[in-house]
PDB file as gemmi writes it, atoms N, CA and C in Angstrom:
CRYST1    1.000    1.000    1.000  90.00  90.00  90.00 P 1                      
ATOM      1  N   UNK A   1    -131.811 -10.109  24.967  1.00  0.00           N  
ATOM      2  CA  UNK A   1    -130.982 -11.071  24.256  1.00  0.00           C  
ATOM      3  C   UNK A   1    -129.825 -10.298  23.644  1.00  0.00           C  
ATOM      4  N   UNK A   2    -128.489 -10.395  24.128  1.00  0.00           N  
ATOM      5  CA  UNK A   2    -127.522 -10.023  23.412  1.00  0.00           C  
ATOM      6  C   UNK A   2    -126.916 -10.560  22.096  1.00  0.00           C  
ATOM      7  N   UNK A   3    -127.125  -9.871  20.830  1.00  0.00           N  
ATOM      8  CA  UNK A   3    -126.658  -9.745  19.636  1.00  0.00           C  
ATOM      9  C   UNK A   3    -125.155 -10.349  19.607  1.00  0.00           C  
ATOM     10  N   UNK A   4    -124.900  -9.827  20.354  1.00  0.00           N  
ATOM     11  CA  UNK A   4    -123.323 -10.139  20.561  1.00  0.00           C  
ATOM     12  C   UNK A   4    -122.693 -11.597  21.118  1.00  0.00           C  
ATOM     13  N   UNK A   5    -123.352 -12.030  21.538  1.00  0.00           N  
ATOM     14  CA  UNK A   5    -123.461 -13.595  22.210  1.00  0.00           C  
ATOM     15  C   UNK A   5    -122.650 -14.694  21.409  1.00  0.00           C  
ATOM     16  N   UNK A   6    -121.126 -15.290  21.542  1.00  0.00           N  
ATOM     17  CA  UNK A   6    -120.477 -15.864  20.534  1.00  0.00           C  
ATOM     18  C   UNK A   6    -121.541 -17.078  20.319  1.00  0.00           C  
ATOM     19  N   UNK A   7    -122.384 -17.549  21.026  1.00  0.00           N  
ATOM     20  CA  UNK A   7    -123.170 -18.824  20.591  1.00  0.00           C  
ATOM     21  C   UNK A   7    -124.077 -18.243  19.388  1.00  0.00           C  
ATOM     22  N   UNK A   8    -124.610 -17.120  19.630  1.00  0.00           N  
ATOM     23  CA  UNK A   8    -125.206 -16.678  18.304  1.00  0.00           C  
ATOM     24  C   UNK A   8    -124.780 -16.289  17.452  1.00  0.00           C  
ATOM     25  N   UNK A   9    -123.833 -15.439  17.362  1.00  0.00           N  
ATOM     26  CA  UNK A   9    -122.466 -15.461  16.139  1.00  0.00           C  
ATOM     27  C   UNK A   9    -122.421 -16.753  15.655  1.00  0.00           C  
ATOM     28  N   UNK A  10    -121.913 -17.532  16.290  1.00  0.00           N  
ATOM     29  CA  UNK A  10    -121.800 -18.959  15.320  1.00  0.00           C  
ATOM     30  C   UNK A  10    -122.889 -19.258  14.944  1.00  0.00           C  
ATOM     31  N   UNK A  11    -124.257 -19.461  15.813  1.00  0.00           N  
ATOM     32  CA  UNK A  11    -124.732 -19.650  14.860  1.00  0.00           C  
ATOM     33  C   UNK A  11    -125.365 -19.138  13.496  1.00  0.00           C  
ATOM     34  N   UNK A  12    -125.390 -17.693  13.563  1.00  0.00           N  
ATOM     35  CA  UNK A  12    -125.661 -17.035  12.603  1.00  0.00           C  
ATOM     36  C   UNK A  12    -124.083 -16.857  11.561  1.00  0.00           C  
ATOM     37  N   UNK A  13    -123.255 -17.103  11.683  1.00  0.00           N  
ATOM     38  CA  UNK A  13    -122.486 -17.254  10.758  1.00  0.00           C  
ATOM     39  C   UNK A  13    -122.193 -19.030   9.895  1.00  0.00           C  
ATOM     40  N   UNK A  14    -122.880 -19.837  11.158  1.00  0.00           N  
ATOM     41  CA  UNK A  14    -123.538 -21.318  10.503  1.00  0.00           C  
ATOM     42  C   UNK A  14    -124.228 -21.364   9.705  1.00  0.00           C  
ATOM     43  N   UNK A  15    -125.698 -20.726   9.959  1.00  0.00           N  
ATOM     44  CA  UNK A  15    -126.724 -21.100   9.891  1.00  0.00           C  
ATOM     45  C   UNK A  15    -127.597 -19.763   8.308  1.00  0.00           C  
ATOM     46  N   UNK A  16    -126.839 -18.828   8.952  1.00  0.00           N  
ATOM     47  CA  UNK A  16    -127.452 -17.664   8.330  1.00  0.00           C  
ATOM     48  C   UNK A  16    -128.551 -16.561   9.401  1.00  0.00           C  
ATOM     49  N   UNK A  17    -128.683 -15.794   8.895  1.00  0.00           N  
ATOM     50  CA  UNK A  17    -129.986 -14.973   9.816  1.00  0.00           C  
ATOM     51  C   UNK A  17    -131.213 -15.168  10.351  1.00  0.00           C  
ATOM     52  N   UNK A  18    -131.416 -15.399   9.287  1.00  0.00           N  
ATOM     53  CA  UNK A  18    -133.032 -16.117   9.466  1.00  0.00           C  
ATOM     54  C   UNK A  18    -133.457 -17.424  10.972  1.00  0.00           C  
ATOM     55  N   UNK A  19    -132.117 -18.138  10.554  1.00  0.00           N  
ATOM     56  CA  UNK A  19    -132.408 -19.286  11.763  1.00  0.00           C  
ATOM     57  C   UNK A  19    -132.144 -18.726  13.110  1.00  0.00           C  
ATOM     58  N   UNK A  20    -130.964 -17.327  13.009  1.00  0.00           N  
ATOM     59  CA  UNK A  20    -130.607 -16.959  13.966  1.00  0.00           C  
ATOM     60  C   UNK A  20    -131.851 -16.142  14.659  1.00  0.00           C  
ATOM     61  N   UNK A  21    -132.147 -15.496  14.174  1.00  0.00           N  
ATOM     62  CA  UNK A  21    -133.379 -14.685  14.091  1.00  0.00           C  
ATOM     63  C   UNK A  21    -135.054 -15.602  14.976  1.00  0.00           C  
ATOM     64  N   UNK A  22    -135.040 -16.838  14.381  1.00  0.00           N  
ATOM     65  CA  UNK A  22    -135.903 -17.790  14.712  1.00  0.00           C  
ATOM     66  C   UNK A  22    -135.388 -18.467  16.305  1.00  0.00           C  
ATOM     67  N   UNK A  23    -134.448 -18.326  16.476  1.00  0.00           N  
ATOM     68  CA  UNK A  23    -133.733 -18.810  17.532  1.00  0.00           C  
ATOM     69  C   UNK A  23    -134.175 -17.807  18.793  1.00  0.00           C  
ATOM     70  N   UNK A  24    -133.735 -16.340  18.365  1.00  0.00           N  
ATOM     71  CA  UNK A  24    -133.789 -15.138  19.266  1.00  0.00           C  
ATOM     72  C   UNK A  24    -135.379 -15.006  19.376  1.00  0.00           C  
ATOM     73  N   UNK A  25    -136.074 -15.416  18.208  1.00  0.00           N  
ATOM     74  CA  UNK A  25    -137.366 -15.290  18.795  1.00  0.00           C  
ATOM     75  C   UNK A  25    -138.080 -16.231  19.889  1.00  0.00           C  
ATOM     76  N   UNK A  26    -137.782 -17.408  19.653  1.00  0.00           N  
ATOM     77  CA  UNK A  26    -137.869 -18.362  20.506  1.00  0.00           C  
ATOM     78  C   UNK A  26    -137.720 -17.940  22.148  1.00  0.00           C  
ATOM     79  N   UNK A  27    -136.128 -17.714  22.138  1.00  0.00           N  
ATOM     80  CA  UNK A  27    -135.665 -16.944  23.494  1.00  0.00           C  
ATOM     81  C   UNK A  27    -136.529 -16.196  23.896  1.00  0.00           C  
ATOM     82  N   UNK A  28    -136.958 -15.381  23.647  1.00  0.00           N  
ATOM     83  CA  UNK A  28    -137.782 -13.675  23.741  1.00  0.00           C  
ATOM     84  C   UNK A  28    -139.411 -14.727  24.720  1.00  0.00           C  
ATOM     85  N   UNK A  29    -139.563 -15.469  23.786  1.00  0.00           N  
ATOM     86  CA  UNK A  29    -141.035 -15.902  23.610  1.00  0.00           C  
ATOM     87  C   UNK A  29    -140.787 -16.852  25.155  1.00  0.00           C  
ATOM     88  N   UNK A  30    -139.584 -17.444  25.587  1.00  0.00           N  
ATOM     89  CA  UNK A  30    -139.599 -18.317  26.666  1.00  0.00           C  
ATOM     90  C   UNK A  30    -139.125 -16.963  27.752  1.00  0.00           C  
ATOM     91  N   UNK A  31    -138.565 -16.251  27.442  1.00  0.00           N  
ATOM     92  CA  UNK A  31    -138.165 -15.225  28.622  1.00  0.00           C  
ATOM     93  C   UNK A  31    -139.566 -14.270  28.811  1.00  0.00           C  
ATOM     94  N   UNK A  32    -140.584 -14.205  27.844  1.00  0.00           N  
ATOM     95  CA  UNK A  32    -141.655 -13.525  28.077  1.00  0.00           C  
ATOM     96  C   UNK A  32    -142.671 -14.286  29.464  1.00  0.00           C  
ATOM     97  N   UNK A  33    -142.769 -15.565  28.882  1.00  0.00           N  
ATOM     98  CA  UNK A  33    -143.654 -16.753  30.177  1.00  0.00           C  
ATOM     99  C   UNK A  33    -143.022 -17.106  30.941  1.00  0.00           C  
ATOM    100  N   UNK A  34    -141.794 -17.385  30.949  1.00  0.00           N  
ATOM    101  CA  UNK A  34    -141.494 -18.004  32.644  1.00  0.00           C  
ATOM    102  C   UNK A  34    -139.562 -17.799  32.571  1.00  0.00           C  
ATOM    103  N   UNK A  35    -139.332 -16.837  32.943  1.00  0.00           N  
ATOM    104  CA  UNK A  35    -137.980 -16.363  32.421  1.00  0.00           C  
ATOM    105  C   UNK A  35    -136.879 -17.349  33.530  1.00  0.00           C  
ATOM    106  N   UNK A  36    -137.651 -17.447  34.466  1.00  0.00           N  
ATOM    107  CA  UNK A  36    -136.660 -18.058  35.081  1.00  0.00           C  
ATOM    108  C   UNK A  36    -136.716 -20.070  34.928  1.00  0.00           C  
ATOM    109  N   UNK A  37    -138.049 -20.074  34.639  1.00  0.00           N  
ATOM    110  CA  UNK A  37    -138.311 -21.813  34.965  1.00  0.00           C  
ATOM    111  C   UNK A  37    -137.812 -22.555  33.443  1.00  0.00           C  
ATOM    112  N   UNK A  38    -137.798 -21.440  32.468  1.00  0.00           N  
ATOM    113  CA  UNK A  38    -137.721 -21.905  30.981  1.00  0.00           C  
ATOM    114  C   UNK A  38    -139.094 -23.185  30.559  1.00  0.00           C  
ATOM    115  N   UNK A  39    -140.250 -23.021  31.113  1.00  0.00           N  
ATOM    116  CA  UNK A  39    -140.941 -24.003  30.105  1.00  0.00           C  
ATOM    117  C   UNK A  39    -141.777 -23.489  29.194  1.00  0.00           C  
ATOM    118  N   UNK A  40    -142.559 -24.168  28.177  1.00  0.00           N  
ATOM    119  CA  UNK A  40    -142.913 -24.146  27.559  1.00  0.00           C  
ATOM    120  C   UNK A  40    -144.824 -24.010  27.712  1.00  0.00           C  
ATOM    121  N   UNK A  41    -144.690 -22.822  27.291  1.00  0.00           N  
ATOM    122  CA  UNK A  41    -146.491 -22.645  27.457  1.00  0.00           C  
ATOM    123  C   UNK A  41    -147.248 -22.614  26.082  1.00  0.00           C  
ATOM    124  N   UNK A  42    -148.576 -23.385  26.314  1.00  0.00           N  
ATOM    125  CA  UNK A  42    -149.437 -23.605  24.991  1.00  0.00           C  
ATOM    126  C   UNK A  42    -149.819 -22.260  25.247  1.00  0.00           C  
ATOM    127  N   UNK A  43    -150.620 -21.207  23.873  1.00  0.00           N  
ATOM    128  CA  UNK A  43    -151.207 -21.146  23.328  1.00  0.00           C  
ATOM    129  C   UNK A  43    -151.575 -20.846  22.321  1.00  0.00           C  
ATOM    130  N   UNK A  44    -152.845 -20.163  22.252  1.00  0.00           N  
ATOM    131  CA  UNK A  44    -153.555 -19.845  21.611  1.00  0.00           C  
ATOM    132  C   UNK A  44    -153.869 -18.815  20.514  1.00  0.00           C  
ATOM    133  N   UNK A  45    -153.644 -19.561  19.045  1.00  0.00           N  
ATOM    134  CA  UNK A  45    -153.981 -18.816  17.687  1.00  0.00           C  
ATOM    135  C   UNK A  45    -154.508 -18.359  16.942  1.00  0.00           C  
ATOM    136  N   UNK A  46    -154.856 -17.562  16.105  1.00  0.00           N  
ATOM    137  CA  UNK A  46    -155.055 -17.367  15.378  1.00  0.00           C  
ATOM    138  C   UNK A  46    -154.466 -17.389  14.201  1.00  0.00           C  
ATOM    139  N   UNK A  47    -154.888 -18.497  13.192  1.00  0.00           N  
ATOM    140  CA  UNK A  47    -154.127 -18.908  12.063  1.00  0.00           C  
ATOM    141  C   UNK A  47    -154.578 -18.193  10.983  1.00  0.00           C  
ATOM    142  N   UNK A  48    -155.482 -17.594  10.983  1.00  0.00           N  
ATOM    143  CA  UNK A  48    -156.077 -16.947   9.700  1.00  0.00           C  
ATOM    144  C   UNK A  48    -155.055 -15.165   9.507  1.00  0.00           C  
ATOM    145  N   UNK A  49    -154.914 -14.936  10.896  1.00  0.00           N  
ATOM    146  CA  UNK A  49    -154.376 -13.738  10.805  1.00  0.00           C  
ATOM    147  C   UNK A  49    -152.797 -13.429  10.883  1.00  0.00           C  
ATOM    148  N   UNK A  50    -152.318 -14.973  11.879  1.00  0.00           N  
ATOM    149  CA  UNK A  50    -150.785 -15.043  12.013  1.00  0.00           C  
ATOM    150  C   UNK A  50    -150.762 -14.411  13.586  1.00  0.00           C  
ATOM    151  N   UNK A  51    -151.646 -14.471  13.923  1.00  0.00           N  
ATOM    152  CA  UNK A  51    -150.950 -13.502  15.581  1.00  0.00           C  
ATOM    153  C   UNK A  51    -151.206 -14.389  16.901  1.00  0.00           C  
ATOM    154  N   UNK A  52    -151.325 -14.264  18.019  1.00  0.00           N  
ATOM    155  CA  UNK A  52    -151.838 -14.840  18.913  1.00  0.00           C  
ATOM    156  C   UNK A  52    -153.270 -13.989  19.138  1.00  0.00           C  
ATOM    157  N   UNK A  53    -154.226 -15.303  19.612  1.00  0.00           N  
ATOM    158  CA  UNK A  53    -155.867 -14.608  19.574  1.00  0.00           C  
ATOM    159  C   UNK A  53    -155.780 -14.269  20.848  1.00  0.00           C  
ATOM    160  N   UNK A  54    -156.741 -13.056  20.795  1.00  0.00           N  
ATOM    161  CA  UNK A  54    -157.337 -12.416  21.737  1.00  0.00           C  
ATOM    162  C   UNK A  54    -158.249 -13.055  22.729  1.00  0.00           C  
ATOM    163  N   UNK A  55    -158.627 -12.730  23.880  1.00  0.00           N  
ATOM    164  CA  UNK A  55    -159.169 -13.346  24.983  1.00  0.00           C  
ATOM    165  C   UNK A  55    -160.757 -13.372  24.093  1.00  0.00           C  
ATOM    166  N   UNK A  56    -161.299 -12.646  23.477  1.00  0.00           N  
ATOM    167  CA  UNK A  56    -162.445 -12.667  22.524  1.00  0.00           C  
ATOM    168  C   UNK A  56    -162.731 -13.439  22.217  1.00  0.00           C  
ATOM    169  N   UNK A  57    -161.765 -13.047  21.106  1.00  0.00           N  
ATOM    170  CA  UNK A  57    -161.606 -14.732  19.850  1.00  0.00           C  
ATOM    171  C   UNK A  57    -161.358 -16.165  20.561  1.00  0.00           C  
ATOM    172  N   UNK A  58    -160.747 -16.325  22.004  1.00  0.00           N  
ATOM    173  CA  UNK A  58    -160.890 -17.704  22.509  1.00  0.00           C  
ATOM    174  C   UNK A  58    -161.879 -18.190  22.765  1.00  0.00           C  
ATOM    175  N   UNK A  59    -162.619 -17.390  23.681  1.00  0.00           N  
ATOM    176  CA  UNK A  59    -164.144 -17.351  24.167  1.00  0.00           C  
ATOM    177  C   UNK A  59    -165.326 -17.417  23.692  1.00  0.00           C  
ATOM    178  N   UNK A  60    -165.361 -16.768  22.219  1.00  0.00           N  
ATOM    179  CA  UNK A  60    -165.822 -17.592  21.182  1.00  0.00           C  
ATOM    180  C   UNK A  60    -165.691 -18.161  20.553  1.00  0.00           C  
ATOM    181  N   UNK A  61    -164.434 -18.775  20.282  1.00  0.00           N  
ATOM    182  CA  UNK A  61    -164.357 -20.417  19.622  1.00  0.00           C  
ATOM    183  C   UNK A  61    -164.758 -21.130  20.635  1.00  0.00           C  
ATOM    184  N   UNK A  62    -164.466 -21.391  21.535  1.00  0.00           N  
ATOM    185  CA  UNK A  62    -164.870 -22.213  22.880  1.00  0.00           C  
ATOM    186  C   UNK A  62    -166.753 -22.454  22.709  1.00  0.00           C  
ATOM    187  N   UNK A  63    -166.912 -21.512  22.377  1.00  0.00           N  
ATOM    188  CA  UNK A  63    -168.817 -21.669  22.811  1.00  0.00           C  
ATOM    189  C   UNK A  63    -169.031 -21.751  21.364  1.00  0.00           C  
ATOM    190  N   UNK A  64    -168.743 -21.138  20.213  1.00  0.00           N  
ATOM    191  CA  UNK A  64    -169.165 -21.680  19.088  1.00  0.00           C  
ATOM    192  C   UNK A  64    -168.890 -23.809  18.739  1.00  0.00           C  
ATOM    193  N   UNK A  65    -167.948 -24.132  19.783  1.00  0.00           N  
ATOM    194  CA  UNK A  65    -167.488 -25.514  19.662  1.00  0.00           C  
ATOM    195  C   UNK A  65    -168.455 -26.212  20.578  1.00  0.00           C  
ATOM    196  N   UNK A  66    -168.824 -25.469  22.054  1.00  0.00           N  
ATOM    197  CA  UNK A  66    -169.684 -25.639  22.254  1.00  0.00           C  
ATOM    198  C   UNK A  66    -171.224 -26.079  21.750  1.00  0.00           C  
ATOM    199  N   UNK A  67    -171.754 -25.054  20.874  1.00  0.00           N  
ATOM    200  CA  UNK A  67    -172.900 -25.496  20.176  1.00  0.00           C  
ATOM    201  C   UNK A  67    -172.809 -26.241  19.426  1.00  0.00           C  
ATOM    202  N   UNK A  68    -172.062 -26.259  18.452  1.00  0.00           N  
ATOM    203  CA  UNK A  68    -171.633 -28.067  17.460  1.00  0.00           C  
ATOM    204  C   UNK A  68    -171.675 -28.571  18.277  1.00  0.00           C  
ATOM    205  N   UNK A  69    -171.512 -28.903  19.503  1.00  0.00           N  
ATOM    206  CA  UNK A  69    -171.168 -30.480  20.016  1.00  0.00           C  
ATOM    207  C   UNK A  69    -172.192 -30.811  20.486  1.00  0.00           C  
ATOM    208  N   UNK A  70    -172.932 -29.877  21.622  1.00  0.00           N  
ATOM    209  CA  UNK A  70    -174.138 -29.947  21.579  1.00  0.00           C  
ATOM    210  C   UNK A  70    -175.575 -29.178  21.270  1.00  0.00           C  
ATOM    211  N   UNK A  71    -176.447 -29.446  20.336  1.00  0.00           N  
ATOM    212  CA  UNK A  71    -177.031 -28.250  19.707  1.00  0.00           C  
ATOM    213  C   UNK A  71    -178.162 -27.773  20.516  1.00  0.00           C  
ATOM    214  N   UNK A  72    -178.359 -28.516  21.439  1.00  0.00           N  
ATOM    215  CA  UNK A  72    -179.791 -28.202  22.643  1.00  0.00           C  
ATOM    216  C   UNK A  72    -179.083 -26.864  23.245  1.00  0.00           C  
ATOM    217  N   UNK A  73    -177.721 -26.661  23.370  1.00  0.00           N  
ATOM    218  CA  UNK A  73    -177.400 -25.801  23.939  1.00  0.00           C  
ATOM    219  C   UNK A  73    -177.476 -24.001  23.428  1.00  0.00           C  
ATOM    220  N   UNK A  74    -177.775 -24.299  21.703  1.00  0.00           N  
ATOM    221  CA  UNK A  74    -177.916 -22.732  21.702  1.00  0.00           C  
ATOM    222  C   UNK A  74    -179.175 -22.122  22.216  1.00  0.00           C  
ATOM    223  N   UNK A  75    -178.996 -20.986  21.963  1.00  0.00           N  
ATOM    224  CA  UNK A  75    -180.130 -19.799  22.314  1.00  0.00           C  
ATOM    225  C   UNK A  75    -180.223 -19.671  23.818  1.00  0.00           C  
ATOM    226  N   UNK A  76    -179.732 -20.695  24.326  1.00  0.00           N  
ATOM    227  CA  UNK A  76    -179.840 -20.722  26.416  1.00  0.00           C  
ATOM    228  C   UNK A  76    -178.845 -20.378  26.871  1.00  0.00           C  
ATOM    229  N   UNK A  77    -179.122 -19.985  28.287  1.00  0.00           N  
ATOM    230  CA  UNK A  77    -177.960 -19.325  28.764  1.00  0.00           C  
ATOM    231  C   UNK A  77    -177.334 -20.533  29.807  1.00  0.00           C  
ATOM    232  N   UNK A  78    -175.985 -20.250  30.394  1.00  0.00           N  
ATOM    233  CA  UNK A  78    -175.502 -21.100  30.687  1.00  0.00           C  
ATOM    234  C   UNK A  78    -175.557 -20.363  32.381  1.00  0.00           C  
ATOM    235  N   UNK A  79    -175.964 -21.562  33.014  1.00  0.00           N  
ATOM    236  CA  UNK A  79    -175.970 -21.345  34.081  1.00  0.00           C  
ATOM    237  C   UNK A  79    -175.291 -22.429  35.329  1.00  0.00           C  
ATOM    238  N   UNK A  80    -174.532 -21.772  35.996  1.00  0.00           N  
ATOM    239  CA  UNK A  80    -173.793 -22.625  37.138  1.00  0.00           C  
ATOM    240  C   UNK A  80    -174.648 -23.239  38.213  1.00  0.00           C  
ATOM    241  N   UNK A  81    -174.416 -24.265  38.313  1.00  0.00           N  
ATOM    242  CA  UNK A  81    -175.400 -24.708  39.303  1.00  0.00           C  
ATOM    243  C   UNK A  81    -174.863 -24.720  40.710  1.00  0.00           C  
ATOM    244  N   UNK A  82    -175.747 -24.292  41.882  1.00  0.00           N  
ATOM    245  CA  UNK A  82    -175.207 -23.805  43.010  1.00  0.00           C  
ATOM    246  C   UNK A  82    -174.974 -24.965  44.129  1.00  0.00           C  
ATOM    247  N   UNK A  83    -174.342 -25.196  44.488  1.00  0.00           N  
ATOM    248  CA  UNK A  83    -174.351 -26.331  45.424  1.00  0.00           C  
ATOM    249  C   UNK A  83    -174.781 -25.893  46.634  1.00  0.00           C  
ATOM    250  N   UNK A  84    -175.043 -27.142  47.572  1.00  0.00           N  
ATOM    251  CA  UNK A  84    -176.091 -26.925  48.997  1.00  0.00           C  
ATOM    252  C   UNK A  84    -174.805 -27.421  49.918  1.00  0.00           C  
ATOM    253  N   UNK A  85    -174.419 -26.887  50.747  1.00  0.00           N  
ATOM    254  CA  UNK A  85    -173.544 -27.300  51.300  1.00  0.00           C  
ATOM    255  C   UNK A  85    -173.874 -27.511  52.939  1.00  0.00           C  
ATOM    256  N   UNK A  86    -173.681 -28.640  53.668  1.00  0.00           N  
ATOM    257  CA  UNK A  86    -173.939 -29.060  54.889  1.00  0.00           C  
ATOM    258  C   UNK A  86    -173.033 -28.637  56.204  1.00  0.00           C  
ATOM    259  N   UNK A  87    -173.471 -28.066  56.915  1.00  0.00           N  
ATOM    260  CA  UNK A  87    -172.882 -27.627  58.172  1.00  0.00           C  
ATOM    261  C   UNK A  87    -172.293 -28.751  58.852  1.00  0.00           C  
ATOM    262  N   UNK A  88    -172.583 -29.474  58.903  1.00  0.00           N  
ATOM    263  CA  UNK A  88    -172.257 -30.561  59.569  1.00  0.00           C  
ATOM    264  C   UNK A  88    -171.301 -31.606  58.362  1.00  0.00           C  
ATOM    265  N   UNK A  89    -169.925 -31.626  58.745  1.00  0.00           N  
ATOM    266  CA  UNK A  89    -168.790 -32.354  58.239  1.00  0.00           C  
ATOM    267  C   UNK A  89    -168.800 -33.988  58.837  1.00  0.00           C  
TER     268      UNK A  89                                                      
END                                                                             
């Protein structure tokens, strides 16, 4: 992101730094996920700490939400069930 950019000049001589600043982060954050398509990707926080959560911390909120929802499910393991698949289409 060039500093120098008259759209950001104005707006940081509009707006002040801070917004400018909030702006360039924005940029950064859409040129990080999809630099060329510009959309917008969800995720995932951590609000207690301010950062984005770790693949950890998703994986166990996910299964801790899991067991609240349903409680037969703690202490067992989770298992995929295998399908039988027919030769004949």
């Amino acid at each position: 992101i060039d500093d120098n950019d008259p759209r950001l000049s104005k707006l940081r001589s509009d707006y002040g730094d801070s917004i400018c600043n909030a702006v360039k982060d924005g940029l950064r954050e859409l040129n990080e996920y999809s630099s060329r398509e510009r959309r917008i990707m969800n995720e995932v926080w951590n609000f207690r700490e301010g950062r984005k959560a770790t693949m950890t911390e998703m994986i166990t909120c996910i299964l801790e939400q899991l067991a609240v929802a349903d409680p037969g499910l703690r202490g067992q393991e989770f298992k995929i069930p295998t399908k039988k698949y027919s030769n004949s289409i």
